[in-house]
N, CA and C atoms of all chains as a GROMACS GRO file, in nm:
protein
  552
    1UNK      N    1  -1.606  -2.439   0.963
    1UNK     CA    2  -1.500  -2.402   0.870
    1UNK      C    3  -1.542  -2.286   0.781
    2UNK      N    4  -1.675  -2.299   0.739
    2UNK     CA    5  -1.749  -2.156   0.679
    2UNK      C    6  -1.697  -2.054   0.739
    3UNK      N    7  -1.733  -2.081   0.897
    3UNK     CA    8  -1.749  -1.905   0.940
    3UNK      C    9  -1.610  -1.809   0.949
    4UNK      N   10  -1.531  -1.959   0.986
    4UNK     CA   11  -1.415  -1.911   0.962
    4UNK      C   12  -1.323  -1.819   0.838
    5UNK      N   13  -1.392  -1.855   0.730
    5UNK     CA   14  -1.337  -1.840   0.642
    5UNK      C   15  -1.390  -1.691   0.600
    6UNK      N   16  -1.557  -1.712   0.702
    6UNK     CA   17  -1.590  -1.519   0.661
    6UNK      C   18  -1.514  -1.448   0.746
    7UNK      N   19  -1.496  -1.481   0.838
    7UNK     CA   20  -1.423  -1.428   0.992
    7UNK      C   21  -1.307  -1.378   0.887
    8UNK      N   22  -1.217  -1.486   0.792
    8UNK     CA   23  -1.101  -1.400   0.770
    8UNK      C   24  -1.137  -1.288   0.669
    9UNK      N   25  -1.214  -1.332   0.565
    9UNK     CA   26  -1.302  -1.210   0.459
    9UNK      C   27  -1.334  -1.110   0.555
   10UNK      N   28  -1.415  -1.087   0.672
   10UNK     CA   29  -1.423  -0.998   0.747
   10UNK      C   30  -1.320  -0.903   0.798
   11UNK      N   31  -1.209  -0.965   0.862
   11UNK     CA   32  -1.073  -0.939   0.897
   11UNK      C   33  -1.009  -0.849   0.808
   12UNK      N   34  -0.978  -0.938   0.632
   12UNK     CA   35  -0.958  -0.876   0.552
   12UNK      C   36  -1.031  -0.714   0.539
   13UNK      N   37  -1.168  -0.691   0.512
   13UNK     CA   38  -1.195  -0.588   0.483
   13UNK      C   39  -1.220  -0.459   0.618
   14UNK      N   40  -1.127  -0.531   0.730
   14UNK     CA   41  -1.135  -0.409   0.786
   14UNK      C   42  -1.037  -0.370   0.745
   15UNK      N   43  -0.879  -0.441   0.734
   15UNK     CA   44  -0.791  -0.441   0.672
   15UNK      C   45  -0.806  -0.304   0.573
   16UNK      N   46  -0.885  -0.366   0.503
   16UNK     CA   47  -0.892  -0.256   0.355
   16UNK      C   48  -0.929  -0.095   0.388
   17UNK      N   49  -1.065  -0.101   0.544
   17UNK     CA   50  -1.054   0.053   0.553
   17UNK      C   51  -0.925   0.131   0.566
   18UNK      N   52  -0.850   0.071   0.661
   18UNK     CA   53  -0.679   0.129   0.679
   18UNK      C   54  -0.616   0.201   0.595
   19UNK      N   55  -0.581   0.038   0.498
   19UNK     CA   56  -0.551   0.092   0.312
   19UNK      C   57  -0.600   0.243   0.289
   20UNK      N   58  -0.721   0.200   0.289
   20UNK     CA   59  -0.832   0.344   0.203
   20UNK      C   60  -0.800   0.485   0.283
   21UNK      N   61  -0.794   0.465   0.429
   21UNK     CA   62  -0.711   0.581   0.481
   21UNK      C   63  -0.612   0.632   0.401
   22UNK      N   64  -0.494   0.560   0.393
   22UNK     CA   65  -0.349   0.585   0.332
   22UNK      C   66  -0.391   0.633   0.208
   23UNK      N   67  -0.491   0.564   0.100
   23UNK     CA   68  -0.502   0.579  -0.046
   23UNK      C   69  -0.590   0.758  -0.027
   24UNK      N   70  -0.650   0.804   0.106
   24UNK     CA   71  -0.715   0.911   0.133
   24UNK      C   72  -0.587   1.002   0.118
   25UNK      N   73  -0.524   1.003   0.259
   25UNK     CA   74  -0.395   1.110   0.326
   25UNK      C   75  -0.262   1.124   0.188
   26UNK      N   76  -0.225   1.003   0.158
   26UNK     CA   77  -0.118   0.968   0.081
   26UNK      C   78  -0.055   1.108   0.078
   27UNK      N   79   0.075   1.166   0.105
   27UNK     CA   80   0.097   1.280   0.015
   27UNK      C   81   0.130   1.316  -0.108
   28UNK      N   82   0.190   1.192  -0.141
   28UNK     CA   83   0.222   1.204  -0.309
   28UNK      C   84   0.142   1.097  -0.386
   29UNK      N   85   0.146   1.102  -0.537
   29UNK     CA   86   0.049   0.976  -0.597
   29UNK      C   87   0.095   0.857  -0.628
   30UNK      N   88   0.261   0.860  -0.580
   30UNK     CA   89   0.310   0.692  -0.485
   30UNK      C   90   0.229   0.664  -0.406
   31UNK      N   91   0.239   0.728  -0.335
   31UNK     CA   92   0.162   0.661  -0.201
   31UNK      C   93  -0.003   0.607  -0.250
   32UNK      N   94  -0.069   0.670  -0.310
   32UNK     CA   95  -0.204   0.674  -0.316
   32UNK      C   96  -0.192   0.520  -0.421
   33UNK      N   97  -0.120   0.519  -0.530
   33UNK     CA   98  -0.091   0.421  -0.615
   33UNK      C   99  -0.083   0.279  -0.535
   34UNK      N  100   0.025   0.312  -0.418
   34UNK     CA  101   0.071   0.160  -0.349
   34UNK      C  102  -0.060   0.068  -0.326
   35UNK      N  103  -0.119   0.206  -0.233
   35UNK     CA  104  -0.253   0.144  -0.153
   35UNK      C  105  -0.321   0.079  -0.229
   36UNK      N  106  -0.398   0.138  -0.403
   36UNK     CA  107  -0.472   0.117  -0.477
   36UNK      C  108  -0.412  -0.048  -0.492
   37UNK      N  109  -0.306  -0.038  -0.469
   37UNK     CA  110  -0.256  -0.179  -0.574
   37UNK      C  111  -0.248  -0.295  -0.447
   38UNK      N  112  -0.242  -0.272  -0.335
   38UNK     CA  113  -0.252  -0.302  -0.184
   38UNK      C  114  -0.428  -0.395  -0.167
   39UNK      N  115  -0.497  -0.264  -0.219
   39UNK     CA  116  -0.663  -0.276  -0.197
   39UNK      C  117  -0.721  -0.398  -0.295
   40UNK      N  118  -0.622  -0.440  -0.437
   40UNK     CA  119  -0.680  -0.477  -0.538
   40UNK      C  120  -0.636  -0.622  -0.559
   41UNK      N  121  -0.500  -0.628  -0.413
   41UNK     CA  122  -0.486  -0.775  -0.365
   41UNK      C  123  -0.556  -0.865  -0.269
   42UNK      N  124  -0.613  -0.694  -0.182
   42UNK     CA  125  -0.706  -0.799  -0.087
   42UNK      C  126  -0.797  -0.841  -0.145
   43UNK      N  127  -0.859  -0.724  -0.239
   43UNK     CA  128  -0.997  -0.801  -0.302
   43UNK      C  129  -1.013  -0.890  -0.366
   44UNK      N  130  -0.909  -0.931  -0.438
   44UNK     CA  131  -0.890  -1.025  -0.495
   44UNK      C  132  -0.893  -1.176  -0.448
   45UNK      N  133  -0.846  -1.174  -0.287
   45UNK     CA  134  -0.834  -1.257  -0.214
   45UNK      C  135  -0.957  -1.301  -0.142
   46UNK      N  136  -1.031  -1.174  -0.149
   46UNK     CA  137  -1.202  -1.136  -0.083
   46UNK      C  138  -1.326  -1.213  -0.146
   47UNK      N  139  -1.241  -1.188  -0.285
   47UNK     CA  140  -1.359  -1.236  -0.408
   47UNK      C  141  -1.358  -1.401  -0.405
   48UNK      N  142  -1.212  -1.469  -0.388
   48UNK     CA  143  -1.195  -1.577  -0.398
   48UNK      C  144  -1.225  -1.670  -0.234
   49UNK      N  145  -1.260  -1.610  -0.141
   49UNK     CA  146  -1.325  -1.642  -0.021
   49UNK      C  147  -1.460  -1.660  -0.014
   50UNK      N  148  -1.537  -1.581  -0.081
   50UNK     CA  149  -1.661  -1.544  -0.098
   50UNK      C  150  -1.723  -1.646  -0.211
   51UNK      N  151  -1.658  -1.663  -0.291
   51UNK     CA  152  -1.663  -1.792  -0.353
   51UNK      C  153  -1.663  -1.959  -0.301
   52UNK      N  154  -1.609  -1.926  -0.278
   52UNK     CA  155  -1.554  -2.076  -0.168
   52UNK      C  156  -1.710  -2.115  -0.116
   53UNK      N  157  -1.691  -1.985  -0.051
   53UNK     CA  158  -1.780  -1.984   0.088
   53UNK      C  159  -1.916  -2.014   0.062
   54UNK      N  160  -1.966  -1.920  -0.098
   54UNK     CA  161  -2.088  -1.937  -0.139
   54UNK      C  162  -2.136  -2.060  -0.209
   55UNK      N  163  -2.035  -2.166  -0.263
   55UNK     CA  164  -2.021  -2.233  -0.350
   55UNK      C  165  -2.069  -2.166  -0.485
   56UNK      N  166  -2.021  -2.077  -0.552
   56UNK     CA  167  -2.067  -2.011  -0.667
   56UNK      C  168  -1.958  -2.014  -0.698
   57UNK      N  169  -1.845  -2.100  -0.820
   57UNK     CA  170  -1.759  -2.105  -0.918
   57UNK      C  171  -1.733  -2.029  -0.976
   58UNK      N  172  -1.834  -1.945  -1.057
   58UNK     CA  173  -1.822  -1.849  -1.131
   58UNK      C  174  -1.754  -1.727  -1.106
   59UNK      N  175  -1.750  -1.693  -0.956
   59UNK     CA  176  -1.685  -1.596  -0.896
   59UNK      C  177  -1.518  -1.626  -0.910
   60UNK      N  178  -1.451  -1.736  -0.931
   60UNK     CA  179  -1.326  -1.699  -0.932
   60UNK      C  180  -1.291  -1.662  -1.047
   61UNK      N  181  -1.376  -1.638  -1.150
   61UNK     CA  182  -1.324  -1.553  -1.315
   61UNK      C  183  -1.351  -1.439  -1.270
   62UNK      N  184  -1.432  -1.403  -1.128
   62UNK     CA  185  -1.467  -1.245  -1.124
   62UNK      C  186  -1.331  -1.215  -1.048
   63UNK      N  187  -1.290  -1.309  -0.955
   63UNK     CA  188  -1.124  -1.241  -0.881
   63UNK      C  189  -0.972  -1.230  -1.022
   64UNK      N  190  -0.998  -1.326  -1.108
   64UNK     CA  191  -0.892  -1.342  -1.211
   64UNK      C  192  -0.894  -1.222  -1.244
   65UNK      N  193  -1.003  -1.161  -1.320
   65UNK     CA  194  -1.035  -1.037  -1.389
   65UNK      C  195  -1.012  -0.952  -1.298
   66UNK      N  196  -1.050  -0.944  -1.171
   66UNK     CA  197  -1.036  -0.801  -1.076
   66UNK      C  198  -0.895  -0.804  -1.071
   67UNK      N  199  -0.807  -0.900  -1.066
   67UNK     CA  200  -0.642  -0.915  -1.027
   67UNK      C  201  -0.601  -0.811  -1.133
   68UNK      N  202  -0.611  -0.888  -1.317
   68UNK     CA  203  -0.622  -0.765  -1.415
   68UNK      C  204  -0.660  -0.680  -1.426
   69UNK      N  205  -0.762  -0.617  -1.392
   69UNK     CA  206  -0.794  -0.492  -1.409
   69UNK      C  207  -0.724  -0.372  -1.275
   70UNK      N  208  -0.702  -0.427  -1.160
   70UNK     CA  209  -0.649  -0.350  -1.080
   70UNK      C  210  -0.457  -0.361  -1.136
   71UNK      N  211  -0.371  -0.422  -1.216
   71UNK     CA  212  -0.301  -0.438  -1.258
   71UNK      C  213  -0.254  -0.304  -1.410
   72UNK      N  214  -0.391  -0.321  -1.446
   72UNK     CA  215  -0.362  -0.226  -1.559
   72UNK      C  216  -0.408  -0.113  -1.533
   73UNK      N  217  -0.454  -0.078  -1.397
   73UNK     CA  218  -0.500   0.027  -1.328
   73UNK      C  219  -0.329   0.123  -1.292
   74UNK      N  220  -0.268   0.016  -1.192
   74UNK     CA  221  -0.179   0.056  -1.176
   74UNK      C  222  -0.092   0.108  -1.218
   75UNK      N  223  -0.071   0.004  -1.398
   75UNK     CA  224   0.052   0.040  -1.498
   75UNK      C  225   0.019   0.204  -1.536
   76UNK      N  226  -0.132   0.210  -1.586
   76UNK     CA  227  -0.161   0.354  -1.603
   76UNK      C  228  -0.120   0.493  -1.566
   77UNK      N  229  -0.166   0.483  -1.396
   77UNK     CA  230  -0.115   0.550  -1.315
   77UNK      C  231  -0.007   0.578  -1.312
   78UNK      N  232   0.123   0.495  -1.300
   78UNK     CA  233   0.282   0.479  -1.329
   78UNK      C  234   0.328   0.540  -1.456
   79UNK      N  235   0.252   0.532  -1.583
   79UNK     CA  236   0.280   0.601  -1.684
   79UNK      C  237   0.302   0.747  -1.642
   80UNK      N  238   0.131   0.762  -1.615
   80UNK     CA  239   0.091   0.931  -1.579
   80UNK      C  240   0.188   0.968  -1.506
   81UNK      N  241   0.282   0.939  -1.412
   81UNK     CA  242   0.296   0.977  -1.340
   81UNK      C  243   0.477   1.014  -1.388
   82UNK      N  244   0.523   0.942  -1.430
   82UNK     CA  245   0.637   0.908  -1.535
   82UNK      C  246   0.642   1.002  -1.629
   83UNK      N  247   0.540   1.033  -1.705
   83UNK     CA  248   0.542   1.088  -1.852
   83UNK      C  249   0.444   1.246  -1.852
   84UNK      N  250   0.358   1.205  -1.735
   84UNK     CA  251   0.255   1.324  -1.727
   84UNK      C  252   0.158   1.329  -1.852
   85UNK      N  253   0.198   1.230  -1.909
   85UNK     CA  254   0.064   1.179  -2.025
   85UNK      C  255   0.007   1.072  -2.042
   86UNK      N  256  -0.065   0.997  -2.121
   86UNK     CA  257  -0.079   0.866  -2.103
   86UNK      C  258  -0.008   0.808  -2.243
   87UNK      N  259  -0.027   0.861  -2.320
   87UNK     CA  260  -0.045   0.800  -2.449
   87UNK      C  261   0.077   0.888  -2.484
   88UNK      N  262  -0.936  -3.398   0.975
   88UNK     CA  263  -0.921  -3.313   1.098
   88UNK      C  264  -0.776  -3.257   1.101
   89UNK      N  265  -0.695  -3.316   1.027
   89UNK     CA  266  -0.544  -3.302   0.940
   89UNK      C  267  -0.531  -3.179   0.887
   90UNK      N  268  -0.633  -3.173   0.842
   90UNK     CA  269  -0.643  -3.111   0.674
   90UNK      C  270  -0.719  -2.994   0.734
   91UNK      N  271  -0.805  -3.013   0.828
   91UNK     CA  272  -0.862  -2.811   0.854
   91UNK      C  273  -0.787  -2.767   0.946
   92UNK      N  274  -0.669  -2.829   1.021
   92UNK     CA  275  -0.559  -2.785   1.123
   92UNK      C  276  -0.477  -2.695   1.029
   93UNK      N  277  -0.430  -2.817   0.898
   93UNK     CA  278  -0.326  -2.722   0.795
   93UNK      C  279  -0.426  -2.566   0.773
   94UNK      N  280  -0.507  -2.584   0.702
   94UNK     CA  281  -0.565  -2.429   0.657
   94UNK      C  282  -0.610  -2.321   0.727
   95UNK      N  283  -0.629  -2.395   0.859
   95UNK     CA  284  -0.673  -2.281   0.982
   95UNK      C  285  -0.538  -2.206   0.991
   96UNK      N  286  -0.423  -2.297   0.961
   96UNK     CA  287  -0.286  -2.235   0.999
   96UNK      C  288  -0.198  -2.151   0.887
   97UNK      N  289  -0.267  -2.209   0.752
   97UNK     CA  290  -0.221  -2.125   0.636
   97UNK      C  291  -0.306  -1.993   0.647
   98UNK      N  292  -0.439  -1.962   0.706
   98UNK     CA  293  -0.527  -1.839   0.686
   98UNK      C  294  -0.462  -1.738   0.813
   99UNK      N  295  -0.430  -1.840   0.887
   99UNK     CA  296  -0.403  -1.746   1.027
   99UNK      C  297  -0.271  -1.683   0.967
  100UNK      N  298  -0.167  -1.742   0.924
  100UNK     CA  299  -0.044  -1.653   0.866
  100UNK      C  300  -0.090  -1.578   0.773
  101UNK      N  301  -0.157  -1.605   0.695
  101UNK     CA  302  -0.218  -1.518   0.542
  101UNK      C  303  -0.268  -1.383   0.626
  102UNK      N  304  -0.336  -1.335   0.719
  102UNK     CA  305  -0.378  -1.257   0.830
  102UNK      C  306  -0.252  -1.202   0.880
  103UNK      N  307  -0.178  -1.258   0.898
  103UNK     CA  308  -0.038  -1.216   0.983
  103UNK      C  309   0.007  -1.125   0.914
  104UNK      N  310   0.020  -1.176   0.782
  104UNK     CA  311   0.145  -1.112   0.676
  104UNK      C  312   0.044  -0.988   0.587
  105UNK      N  313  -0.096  -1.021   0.582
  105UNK     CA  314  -0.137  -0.905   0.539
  105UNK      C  315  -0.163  -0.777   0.633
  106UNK      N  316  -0.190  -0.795   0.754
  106UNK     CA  317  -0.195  -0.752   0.903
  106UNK      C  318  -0.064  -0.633   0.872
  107UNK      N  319   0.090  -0.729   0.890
  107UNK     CA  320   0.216  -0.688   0.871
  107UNK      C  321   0.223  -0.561   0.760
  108UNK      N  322   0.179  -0.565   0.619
  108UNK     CA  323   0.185  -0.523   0.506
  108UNK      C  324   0.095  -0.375   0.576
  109UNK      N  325  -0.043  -0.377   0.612
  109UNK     CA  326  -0.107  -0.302   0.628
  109UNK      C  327  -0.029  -0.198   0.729
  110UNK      N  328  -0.007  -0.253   0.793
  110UNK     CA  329   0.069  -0.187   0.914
  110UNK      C  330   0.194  -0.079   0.866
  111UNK      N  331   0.285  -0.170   0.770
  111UNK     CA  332   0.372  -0.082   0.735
  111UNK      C  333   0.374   0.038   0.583
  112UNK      N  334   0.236  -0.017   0.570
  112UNK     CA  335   0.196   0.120   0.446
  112UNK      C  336   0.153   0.225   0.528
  113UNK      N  337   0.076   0.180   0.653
  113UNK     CA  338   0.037   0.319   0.766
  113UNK      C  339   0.158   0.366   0.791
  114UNK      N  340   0.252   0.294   0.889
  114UNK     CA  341   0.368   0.386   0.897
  114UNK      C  342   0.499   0.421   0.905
  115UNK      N  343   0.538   0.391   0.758
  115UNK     CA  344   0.654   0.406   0.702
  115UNK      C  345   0.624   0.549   0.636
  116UNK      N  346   0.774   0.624   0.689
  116UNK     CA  347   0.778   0.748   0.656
  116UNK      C  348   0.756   0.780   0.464
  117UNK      N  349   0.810   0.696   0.383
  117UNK     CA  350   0.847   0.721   0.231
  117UNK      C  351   0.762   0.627   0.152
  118UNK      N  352   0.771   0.690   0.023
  118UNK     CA  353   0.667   0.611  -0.053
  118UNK      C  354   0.752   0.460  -0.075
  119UNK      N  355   0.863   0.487  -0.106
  119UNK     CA  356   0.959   0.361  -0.128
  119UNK      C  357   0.943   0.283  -0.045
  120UNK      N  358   0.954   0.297   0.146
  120UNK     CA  359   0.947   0.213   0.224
  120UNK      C  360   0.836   0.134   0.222
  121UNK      N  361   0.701   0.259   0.168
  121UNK     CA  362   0.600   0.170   0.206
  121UNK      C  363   0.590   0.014   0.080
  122UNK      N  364   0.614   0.098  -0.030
  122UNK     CA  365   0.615  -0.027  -0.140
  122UNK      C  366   0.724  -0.143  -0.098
  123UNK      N  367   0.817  -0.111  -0.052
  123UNK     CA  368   0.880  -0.243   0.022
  123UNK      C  369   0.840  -0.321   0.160
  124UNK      N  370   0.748  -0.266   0.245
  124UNK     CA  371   0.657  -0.313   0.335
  124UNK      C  372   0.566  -0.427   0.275
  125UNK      N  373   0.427  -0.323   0.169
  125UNK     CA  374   0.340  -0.383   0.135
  125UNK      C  375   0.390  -0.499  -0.010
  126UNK      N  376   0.438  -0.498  -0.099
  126UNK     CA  377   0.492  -0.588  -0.144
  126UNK      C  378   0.496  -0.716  -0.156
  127UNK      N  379   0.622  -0.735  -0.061
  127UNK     CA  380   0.650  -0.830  -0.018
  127UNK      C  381   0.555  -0.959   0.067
  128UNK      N  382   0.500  -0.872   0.130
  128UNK     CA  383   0.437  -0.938   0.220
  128UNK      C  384   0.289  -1.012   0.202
  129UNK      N  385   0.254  -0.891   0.083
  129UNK     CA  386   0.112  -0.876   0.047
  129UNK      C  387   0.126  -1.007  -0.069
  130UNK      N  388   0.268  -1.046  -0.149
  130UNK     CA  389   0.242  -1.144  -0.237
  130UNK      C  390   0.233  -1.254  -0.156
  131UNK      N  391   0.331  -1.266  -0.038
  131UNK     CA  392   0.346  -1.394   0.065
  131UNK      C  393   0.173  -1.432   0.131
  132UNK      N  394   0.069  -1.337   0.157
  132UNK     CA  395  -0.015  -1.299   0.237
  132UNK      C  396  -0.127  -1.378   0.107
  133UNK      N  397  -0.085  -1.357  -0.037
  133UNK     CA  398  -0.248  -1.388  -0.121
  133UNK      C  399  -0.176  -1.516  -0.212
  134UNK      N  400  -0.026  -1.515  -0.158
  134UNK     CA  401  -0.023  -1.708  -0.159
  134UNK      C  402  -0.064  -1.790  -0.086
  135UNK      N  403  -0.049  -1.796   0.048
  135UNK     CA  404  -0.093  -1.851   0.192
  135UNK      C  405  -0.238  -1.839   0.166
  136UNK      N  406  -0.299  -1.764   0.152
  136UNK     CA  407  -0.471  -1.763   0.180
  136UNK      C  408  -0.490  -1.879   0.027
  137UNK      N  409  -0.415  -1.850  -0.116
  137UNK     CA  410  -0.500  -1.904  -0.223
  137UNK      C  411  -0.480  -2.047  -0.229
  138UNK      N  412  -0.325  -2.088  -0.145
  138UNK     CA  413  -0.335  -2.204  -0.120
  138UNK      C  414  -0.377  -2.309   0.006
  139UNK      N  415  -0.425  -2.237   0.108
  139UNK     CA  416  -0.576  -2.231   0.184
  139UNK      C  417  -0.713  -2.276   0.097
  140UNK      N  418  -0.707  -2.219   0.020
  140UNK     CA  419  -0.842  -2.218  -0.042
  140UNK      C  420  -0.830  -2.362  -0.119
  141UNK      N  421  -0.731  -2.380  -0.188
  141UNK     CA  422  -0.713  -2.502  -0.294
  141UNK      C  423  -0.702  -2.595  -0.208
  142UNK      N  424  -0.644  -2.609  -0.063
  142UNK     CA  425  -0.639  -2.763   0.025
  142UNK      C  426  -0.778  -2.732  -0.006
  143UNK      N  427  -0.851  -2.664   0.070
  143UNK     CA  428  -1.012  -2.679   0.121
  143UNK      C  429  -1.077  -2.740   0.038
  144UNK      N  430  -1.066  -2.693  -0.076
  144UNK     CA  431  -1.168  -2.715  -0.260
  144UNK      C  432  -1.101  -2.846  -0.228
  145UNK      N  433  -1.034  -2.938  -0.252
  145UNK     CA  434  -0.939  -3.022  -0.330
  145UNK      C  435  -0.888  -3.036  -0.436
  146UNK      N  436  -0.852  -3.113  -0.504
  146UNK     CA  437  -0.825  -3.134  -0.669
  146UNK      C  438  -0.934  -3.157  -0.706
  147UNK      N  439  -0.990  -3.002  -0.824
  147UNK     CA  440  -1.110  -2.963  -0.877
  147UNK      C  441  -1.058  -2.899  -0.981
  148UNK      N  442  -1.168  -2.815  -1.071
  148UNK     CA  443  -1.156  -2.736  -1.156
  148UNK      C  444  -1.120  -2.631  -1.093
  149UNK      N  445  -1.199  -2.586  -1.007
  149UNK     CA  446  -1.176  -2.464  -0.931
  149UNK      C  447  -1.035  -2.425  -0.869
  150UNK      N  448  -0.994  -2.542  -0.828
  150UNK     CA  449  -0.859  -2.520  -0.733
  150UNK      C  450  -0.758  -2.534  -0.886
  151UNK      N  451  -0.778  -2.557  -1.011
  151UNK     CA  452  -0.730  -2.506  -1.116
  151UNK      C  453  -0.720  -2.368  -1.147
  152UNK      N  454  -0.824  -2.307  -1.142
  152UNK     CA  455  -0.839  -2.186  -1.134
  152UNK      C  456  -0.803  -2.122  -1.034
  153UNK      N  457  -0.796  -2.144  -0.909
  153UNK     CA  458  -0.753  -2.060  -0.823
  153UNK      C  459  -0.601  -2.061  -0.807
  154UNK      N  460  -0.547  -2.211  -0.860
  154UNK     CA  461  -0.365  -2.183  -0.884
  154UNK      C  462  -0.337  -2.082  -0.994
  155UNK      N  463  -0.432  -2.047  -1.136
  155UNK     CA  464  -0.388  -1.971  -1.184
  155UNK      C  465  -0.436  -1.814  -1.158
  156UNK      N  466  -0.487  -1.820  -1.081
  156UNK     CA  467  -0.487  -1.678  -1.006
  156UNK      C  468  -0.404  -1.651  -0.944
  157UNK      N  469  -0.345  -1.749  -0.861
  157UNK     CA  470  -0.230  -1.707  -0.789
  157UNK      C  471  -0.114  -1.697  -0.862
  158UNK      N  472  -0.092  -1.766  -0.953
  158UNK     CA  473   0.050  -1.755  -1.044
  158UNK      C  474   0.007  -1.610  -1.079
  159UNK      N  475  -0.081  -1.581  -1.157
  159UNK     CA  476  -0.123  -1.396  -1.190
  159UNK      C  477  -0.066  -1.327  -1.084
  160UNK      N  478  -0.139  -1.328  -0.979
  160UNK     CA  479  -0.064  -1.229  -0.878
  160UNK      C  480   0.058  -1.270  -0.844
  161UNK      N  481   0.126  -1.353  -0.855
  161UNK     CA  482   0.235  -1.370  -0.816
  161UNK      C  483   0.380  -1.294  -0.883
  162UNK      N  484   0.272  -1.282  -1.032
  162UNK     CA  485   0.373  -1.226  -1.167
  162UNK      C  486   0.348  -1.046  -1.171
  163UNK      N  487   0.183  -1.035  -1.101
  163UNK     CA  488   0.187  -0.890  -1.130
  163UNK      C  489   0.203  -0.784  -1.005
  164UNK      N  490   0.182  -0.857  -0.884
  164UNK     CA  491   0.272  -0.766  -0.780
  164UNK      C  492   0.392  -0.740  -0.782
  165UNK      N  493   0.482  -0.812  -0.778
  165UNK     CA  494   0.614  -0.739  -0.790
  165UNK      C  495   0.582  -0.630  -0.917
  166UNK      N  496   0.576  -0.676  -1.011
  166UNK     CA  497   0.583  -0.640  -1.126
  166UNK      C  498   0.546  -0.461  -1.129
  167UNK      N  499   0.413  -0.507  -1.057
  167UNK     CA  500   0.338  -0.356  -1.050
  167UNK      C  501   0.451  -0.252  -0.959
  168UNK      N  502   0.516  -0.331  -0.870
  168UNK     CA  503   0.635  -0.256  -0.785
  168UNK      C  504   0.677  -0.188  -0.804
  169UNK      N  505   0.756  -0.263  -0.902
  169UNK     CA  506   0.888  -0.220  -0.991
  169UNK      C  507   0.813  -0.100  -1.054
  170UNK      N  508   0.726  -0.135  -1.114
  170UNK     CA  509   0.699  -0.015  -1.204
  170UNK      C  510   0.664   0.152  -1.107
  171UNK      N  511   0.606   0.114  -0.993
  171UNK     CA  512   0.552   0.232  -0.994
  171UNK      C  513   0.695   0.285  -0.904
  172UNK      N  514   0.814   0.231  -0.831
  172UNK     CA  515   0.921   0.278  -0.813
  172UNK      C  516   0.986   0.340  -0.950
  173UNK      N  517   0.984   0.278  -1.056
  173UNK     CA  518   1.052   0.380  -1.174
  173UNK      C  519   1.007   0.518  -1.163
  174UNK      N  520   0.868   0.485  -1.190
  174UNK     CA  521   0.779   0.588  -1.203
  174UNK      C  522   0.841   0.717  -1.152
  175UNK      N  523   0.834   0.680  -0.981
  175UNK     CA  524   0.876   0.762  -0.889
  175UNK      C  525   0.989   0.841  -0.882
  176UNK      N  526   1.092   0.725  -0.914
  176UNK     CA  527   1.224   0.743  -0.922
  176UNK      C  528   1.276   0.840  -1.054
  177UNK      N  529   1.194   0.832  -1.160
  177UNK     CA  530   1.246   0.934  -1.278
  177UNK      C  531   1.153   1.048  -1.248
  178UNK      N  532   1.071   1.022  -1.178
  178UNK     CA  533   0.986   1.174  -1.162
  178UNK      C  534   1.130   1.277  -1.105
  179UNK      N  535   1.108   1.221  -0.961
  179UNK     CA  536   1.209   1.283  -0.867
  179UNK      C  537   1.354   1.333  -0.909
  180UNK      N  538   1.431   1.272  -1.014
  180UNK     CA  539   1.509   1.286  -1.057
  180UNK      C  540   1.546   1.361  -1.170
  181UNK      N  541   1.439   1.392  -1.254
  181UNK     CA  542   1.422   1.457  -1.346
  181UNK      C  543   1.456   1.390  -1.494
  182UNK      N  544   1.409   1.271  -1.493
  182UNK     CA  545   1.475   1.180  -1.608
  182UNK      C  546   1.342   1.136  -1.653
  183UNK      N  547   1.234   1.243  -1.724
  183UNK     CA  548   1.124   1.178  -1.801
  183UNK      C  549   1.173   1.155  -1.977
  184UNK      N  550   1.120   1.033  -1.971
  184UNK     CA  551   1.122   1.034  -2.134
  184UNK      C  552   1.040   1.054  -2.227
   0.00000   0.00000   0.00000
């Protein structure tokens, strides 16, 4: 049941090179944005596998926090991109 | 033997639907399409896997924590959506405030 569960963590992060293509080519900074926010669900999902898997608990405050921080990553970006400023 | 049939079958869809998502951020012509590709699918894709994870754990602390991770993403993908379609949408249009 372990290996399985890296098999899908594995799966997942080939997954993510793809993403990282698109977040590369993107032509506009929609596109590049989607991916970012795309990349920051798998990991999130990555972090909370890897946990499991390791029995180390502590790691699912590290996926909570990565969920937030790729969240307020995003809103940022959306500003900039909206306003052409941040603040 | 119940119980790793269910999660083999919640991870294998969680794979499906993120598989699906990936696929259509590669190639959908528009930024819009792609955010309605990945989306959708991607919230369906990191429910299925987190509630995978919580059968496995059982009723724990952890599988406490990992439901409220998933309620998080559940509230900030769309969310993030929406936003970065505004974004887009007043760029293009010429409606900055």
């Amino acid at each position: 049941m372990d290996s399985f569960l890296t098999g899908i963590a594995i799966y997942l992060a080939v997954l993510f090179i793809f993403c990282l293509y698109r977040a590369y080519k993107g032509p506009q900074a929609a596109d590049r944005v989607v991916a970012i926010n795309v990349i920051s669900t798998k990991v999130t999902v990555i972090i909370a596998i890897v946990a499991i898997v390791t029995h180390q608990d502590a790691f699912i405050d590290v996926a909570l926090i990565y969920a937030m921080t790729g969240f307020i990553a995003t809103i940022s970006v959306s500003k900039y991109i909206e306003k052409k400023k941040l603040f | 033997m119940i119980k790793e049939i269910i999660i083999i079958a919640l991870l294998l869809a969680s794979g499906f639907f993120f598989f699906v998502g990936t696929i259509g951020l590669l190639r959908m012509p528009d930024a819009f399409s792609r955010m309605h590709a990945t989306t959708k699918s991607d919230t369906l894709g990191a429910g299925l896997a987190f509630s995978a994870l919580m059968i496995y754990r059982g009723f724990d602390v952890v599988s406490i924590k990992l439901l409220i991770v998933l309620i998080f993403v559940w509230l900030t993908t769309p969310t993030a959506a929406h936003i970065i379609a505004k974004a887009t949408y007043n760029e293009r249009n010429g409606e900055s405030k």
